[in-house]
C-alpha positions in Angstrom: 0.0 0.0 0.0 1.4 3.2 -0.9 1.3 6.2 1.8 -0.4 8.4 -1.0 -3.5 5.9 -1.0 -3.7 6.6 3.0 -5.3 10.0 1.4 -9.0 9.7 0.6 -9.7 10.6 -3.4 -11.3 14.0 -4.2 -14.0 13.8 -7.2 -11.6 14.1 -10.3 -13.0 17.5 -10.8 -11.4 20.8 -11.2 -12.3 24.0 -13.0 -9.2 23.4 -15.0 -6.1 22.0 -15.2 -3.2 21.9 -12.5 -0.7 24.3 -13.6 2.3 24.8 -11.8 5.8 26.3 -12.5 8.4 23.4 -12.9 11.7 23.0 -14.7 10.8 20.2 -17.8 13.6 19.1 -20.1 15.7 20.9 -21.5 13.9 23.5 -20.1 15.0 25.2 -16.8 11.8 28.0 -16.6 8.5 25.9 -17.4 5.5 25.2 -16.2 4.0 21.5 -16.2 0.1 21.3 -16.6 -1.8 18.2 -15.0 -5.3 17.4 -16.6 -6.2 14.7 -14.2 -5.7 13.7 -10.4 -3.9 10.4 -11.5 -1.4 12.2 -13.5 -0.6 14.9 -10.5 -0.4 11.3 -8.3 1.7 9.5 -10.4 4.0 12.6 -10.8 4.3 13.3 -7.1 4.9 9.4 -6.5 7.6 9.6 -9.5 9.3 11.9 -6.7 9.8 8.9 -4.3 13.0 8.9 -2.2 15.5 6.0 -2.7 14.4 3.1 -0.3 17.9 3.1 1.0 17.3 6.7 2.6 16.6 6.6 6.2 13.1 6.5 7.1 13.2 9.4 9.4 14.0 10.9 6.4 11.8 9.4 4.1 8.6 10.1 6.4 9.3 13.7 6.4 9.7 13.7 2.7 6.6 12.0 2.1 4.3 14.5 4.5 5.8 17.1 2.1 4.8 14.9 -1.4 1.3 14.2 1.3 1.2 18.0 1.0 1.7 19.0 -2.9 -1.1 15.9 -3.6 -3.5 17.7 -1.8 -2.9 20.5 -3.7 -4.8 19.0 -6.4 -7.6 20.3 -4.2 -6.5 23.6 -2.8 -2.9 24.4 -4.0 -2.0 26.9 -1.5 -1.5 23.6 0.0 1.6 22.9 -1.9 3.2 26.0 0.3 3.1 24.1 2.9 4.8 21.0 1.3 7.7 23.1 0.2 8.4 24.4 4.1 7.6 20.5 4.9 10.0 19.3 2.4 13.1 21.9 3.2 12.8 20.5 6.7 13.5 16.9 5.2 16.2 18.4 3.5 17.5 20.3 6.6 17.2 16.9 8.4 19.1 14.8 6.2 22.1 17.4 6.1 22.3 17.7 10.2 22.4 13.8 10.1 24.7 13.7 7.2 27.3 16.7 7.8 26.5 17.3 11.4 25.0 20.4 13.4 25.3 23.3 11.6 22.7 26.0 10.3 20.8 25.2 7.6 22.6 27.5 5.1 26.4 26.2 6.3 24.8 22.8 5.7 23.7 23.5 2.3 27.1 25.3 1.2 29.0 22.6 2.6 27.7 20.0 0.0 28.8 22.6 -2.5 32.5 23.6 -1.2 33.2 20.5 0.7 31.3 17.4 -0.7 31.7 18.0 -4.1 28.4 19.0 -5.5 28.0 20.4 -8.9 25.0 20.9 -11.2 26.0 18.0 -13.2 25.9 15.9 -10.0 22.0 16.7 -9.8 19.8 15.0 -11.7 17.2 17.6 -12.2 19.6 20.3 -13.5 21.8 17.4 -15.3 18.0 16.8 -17.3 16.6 20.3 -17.4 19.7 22.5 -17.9 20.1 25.7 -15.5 22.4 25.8 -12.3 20.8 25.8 -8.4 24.7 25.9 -7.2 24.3 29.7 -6.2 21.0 28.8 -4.2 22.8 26.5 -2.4 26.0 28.8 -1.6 23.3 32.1 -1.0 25.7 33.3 -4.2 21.7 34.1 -5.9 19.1 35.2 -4.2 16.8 34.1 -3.0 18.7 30.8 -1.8 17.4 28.0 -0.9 18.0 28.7 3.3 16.5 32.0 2.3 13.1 30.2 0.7 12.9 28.2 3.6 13.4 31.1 5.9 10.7 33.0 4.2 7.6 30.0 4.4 8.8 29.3 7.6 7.9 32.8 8.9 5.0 34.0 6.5 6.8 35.8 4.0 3.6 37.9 2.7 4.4 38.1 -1.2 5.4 34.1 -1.6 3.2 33.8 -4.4 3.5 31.0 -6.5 5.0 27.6 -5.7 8.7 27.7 -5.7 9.4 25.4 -9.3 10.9 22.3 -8.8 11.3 22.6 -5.4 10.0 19.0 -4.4 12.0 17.5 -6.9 15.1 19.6 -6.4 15.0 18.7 -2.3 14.4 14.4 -3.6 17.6 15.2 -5.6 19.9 17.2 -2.6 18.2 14.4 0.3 19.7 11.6 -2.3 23.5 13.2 -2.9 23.5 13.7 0.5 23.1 9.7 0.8 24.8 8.5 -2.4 27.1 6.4 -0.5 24.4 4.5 1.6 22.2 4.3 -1.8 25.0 2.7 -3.5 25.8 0.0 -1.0 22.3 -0.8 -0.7 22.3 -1.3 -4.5 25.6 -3.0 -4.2 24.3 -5.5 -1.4 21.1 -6.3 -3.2 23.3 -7.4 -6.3 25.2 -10.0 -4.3 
């Protein structure tokens, strides 16, 4: 049973489609329009963490994916799921790289750990760069989006694109080694 189907269906009825801004390929600045409620659930699901993360981890992740679903129905919603899915993210650095804050967190993949935009999956497939969010080199970075949900920026607007996927992405590199044994041990 998947957690999604924990979430009872809404009538497959909206006014119109789902339309949000999302990074497609080749294609950093897009937007990605769902017609049905089984195409937004199948693309939220196609954002599943590696079963090798931890499932602290993973369970924080999902309340965030939990969280964009429902914005099938309402999607101010999905706000929520992006503060929901930066504290995954946040989570799975501290354990990672240690204590630190969540910006020195997010720069230390970057100068110490070797991240790179080739090394991310959504910006190796769409094209752009996020490396300057991560490093608070661009604004607004990535501690500074998380900063602003967290304490009711006023003008947040639209759903930050990609965000979901761009978190799935940053929780996986942070546990590429402990994905890649898994893989390895399941192979023997």
């Amino acid at each position: 049973m998947s957690f999604l189907d924990a979430i009872p269906m809404p009538e497959d009825r909206r006014d119109g489609a789902l339309v949000l801004p999302w990074p497609a390929r080749n294609m950093p600045a897009a937007f990605l329009s769902f017609s049905t409620l089984d195409e937004w659930r199948a693309f939220i699901k196609g954002l599943d963490l590696n079963a090798a993360v931890p499932e602290i981890v993973t369970l924080k992740f999902r309340r965030a994916q939990k969280l964009y679903f429902i914005g099938w129905i309402d999607a101010d919603v999905i706000k929520a799921g992006e503060l929901v899915a930066l504290t995954a993210l946040e989570l799975a650095l501290k354990d990672r790289y240690g204590k630190r804050s969540f910006a020195n967190l997010l720069k230390h993949m970057v100068a110490r750990d070797g991240l790179t935009d080739q090394l991310i999956p959504m910006t190796r497939k769409n094209g752009g760069t996020v490396i300057g969010q991560l490093t608070g080199q661009t604004r607004l970075s990535i501690a500074e989006i998380r900063n602003s949900l967290a304490h009711g920026d006023p003008f947040d607007g639209l759903p930050w694109a990609g965000l979901l996927e761009l978190v799935r992405d940053l929780i996986e590199y942070a546990y590429r080694d402990l994905i890649a044994h898994s893989a390895a041990k399941a192979l023997r």
